[in-house]
Structures are given as structure tokens and as C-alpha cells.
C-alpha positions in Angstrom: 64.4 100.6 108.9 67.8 98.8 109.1 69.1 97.0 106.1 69.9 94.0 108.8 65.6 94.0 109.2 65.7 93.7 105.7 67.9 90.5 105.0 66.5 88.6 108.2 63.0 89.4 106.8 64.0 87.9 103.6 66.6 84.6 104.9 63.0 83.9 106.6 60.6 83.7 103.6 63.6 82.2 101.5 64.1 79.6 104.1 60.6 79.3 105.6 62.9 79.0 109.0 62.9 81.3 111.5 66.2 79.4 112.8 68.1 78.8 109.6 67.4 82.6 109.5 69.1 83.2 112.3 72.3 81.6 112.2 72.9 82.9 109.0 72.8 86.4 110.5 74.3 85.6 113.8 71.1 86.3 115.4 68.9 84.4 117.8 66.0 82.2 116.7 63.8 84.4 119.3 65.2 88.0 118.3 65.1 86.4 114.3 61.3 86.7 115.0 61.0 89.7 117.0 62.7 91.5 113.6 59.9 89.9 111.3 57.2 90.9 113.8 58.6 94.4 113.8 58.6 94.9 109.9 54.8 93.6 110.1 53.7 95.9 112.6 55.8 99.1 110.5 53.6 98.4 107.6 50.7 97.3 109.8 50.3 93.9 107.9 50.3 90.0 108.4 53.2 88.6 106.5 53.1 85.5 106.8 50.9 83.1 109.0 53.0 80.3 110.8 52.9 78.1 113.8 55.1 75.5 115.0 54.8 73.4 111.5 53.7 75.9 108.7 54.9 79.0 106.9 52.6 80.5 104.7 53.1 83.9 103.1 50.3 86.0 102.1 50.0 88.2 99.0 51.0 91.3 101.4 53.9 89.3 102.5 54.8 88.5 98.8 54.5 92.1 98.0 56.8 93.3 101.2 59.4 90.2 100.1 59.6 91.5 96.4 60.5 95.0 97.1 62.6 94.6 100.4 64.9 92.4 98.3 65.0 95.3 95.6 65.4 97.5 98.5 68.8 94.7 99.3 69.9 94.5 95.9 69.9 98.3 95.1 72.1 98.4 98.4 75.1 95.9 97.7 75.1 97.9 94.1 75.3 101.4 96.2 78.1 99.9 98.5 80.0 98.4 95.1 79.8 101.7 93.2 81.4 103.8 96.2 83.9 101.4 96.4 84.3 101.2 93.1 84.6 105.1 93.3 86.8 105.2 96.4 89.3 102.7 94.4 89.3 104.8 90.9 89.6 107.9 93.4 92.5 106.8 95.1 94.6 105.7 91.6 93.9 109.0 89.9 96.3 111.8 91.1 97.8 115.3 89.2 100.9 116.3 88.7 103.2 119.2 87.2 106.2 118.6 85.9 108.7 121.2 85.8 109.7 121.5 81.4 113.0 120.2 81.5 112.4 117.1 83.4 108.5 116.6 82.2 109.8 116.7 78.4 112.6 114.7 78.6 113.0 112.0 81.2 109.6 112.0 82.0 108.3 110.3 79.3 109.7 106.8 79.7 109.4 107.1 83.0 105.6 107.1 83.0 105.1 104.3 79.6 106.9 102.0 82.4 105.2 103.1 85.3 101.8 102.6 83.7 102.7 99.4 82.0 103.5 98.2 85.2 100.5 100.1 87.6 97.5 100.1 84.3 94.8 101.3 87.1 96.5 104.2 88.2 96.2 107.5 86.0 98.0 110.2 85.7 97.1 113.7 84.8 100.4 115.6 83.7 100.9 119.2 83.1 104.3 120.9 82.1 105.3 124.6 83.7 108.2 126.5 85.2 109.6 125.5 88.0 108.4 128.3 89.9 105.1 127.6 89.1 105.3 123.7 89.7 105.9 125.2 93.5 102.9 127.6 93.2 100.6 124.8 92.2 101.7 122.3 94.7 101.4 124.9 97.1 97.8 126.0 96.6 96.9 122.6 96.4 96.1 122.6 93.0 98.0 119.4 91.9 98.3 116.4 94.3 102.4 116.4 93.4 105.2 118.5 91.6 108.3 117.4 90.2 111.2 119.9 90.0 114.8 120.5 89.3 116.7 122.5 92.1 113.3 122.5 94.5 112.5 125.4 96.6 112.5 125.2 100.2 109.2 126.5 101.3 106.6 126.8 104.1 104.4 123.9 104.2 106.5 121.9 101.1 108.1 118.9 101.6 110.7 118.0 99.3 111.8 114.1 98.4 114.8 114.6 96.0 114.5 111.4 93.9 117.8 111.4 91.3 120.3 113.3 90.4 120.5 114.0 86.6 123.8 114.4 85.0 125.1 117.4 83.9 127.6 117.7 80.9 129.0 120.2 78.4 127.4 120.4 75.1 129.2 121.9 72.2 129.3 121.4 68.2 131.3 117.9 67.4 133.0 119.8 65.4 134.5 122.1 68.8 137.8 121.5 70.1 136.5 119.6 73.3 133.7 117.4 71.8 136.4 114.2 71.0 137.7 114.5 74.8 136.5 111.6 77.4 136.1 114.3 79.8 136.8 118.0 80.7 137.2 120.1 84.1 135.0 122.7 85.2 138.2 125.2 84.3 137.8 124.9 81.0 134.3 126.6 80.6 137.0 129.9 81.5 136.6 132.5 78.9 134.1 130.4 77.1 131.3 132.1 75.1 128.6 130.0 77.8 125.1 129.7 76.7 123.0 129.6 80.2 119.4 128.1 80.4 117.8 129.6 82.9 116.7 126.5 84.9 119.5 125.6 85.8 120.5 128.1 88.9 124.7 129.2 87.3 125.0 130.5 91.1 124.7 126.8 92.2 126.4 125.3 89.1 129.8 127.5 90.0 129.6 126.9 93.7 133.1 125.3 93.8 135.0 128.0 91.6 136.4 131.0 94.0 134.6 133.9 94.1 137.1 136.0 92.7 137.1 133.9 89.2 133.0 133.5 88.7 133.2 136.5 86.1 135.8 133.9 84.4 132.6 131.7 83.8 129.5 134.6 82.8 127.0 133.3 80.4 127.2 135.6 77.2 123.7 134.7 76.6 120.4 133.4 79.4 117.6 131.5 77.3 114.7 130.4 79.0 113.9 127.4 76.6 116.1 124.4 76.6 115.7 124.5 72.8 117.0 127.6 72.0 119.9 127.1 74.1 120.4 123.6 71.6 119.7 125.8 68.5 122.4 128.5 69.9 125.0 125.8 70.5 124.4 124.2 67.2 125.0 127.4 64.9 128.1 128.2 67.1 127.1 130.9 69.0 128.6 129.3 72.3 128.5 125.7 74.7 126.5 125.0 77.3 125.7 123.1 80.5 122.8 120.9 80.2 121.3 117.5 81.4 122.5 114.9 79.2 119.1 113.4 78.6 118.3 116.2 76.9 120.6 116.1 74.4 120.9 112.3 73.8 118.8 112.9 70.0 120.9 115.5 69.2 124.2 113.7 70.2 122.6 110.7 68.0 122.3 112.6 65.2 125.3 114.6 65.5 124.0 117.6 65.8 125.8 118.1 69.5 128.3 116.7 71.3 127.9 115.8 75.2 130.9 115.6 76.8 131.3 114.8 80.6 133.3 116.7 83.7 136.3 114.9 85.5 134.7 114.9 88.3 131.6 113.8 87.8 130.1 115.7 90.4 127.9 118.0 88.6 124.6 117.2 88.6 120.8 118.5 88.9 119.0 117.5 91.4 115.3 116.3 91.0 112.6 116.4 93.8 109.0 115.6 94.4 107.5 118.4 96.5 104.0 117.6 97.8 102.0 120.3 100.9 103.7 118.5 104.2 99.7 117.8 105.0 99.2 116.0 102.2 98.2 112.3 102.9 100.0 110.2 99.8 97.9 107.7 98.6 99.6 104.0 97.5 99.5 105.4 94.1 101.4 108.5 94.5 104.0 106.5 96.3 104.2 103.8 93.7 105.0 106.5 91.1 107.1 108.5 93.3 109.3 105.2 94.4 109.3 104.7 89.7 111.0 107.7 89.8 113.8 106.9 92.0 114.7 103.5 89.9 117.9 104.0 87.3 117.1 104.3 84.1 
């Protein structure tokens, strides 16, 4: 039984017109009447007795009229739950954030992004960047966000900013009043390395017979302890400045930039190259390359 049976069989008891019927289906008067003639023989009853002047339902008719427009009703609420599901679907997506992006400059990111897109959720988790890649990869999150991505079978890779890099030291330290220093003057330094940001990549402009000028003394994994080190003098270090800006506040560290400008840490979306992005994920992913 087709749901198009249904509503003709109804338009005609509602309307007690066989042609009003019709044109409000885009049907024929004649095949308006071959549908109604069809449902009575399916439940082998007399529905209604007419002729040229009268329509008169009968209590079978009544009966098949009550439930067929349940039957309808139950219908449009099936068709607006699925699309109801398809939309909520479609604005819910996962994504890992690497830790030094995801804890710092993500944040404000997303209060503005959901501020602006309230429907859309997000579901964030925070790993290693090698793991961000992992996930994305076996297509357990829908997107990753990563400093220095990995090129990768399968992975595409959007690179959506460029976060500045600077050196941090104590205020009290003998470069923290300058406007600016050169990459020459981390030579000899006690350097403090955090091991997401790749020091291979960082010193890919010095010679290679002065990199052992520039060796970290000390590798931590955790952006914080590299902040805790700097701040009881063990060394300085290269970090994004967002993630010092508290500490800078407070005057715990001092951020100071390079002369050139030129060092920075690159920040990518990765998603699997089959991957079909929804309007959400490009909403969020097009947030993320807006200045802040």
C-alpha cells in the first residue's frame, strides 16, 4: 500500500470530491477513483456509497479513514525525525587536537565558533601529535589538528595558520628588555627544547657545521615543564607565544621575538583524503584560519 493511496483516500472523505481530490494530488479525477476503489477491494469493503450527487461513508469507511490518517500522520513524524536526525548528524563531528594547540589557542577559537554556529557540536580530545595522525587515520575522529603535520598515505593536510614562535627567558635575563633578537644568539645558550616542536626544522637555516652551537641541554615533553624550567633559570626556550601570554602577563616570563620574523609553527587540519567534509567541518575548519 502506497502512502500516495493513503492521502487520496483521505482528500476524498475530507472533501466528499473525487475531483477536489485529485487536483490536490496531481492526479486525475478518473485514476482519483480507481485508488479509492483499490483500497476497498484490499480490505474487501464498501467505503463509501456515492453516485453522481451523494457521498456517504459507512462505518467501515469511517473505521479505514481513522486509521489511514494515523497511518499519514505517523509518517510525516517518521520523515521529520530522520531529518531531524540527518541535520543533528551532519553538525556533530570529532576532533583531536594535538596538546599544544588544543590547550592554548584552541580554546577561544571554539567559544567563537560556537557562539557563532550554536547547532554544530564539537567533541574535542587532546593527544600527541603522533597520535592525532593515528586517529585521523583509522578513522576514529572525523578531523585532527596538528603542529608540523605528517605527510602520510591517505591524509590530507590543510595548513590553516602559522603560530609565532619566540624566545622565552626569565625578565630578569639579559635579552628579555630587547625588541627583538637573531636566531644567532640562542649560540651557546643553555636551550630548553619541547619536544613538539621538531629542533631539526626550527635550525633549518643555521649551517650544518654550527647546529651543535644550538643543542638543547634539556628535551621535555610537556610545554609546562619546559615553562617551569625557564622560570627557575635552568635555560630559555623556543615556544609559541600564545602559550606563554599568562606567564608574560604576570611576569613570570618574558617573550621576546626574532628579527626576522620568520619562525613560526605551522598548524594543519589533516582529515583521510576519502573523507566527505560536511558544511560543519568546513565552517570550523575556515574559524580556524581567521586572525585572532
Amino acid at each position: 500500500m502506497q502512502m500516495g493511496t493513503l492521502r487520496v483516500f483521505c482528500d476524498v472523505i475530507e472533501s466528499g470530491s473525487f475531483s477536489h481530490a485529485a487536483r490536490k494530488n496531481g492526479r486525475t479525477t478518473t485514476n482519483a477513483s480507481q485508488l479509492f476503489s483499490a483500497l476497498e477491494d484490499e480490505f474487501g469493503v464498501l467505503c463509501a456509497v456515492r453516485d453522481a450527487r451523494h457521498f456517504q461513508l459507512t462505518p467501515e469507511g469511517e473505521a479505514c479513514h481513522a486509521y489511514c490518517r494515523e497511518i499519514l500522520r505517523l509518517d510525516r513524524e517518521l520523515d521529520r525525525q530522520m531529518q531531524l536526525a540527518r541535520e543533528t548528524s551532519a553538525n556533530i563531528f570529532e576532533l583531536a587536537a594535538c596538546f599544544s594547540f588544543g590547550l592554548h589557542q584552541l580554546q577561544p577559537i571554539l567559544r567563537q565558533f560556537r557562539q557563532a554556529f550554536p547547532r554544530i557540536q564539537i567533541q574535542v580530545r587532546y593527544e600527541h601529535i603522533d597520535r592525532v595522525h593515528e586517529l585521523v587515520l583509522h578513522n576514529e575522529v572525523d578531523l585532527g589538528l596538528v603542529a608540523y603535520p605528517r605527510r602520510r598515505p591517505g591524509l590530507a593536510i590543510e595548513r590553516v595558520r602559522d603560530e609565532r614562535l619566540v624566545l622565552v627567558c626569565r625578565p630578569q635575563h639579559r635579552f628579555a628588555g630587547r625588541p627583538a633578537v637573531p636566531l644567532t644568539a640562542l649560540r651557546s645558550l643553555p636551550i630548553i627544547a619541547w619536544q613538539e616542536i621538531p629542533w631539526v626544522s626550527f635550525l633549518k637555516k643555521v649551517p650544518d657545521s654550527q647546529r651543535h652551537l644550538f643543542e638543547p641541554r634539556h628535551v621535555f615533553n610537556e610545554v609546562e615543564m619546559v615553562k617551569q624550567a625557564v622560570e627557575r633559570d635552568i635555560g630559555v626556550a623556543v615556544l609559541p607565544a600564545a602559550t606563554v601570554v599568562s606567564e608574560v602577563a604576570n611576569r613570570l616570563l618574558a617573550a621576546v621575538p626574532f628579527e626576522d620574523g620568520r619562525h613560526t609553527k605551522p598548524v594543519a587540519v589533516i582529515y583521510r583524503k576519502n573523507r566527505k567534509l560536511t558544511p560543519a567541518m568546513t565552517n570550523f575548519i575556515n574559524a580556524l584560519k581567521q586572525p585572532t
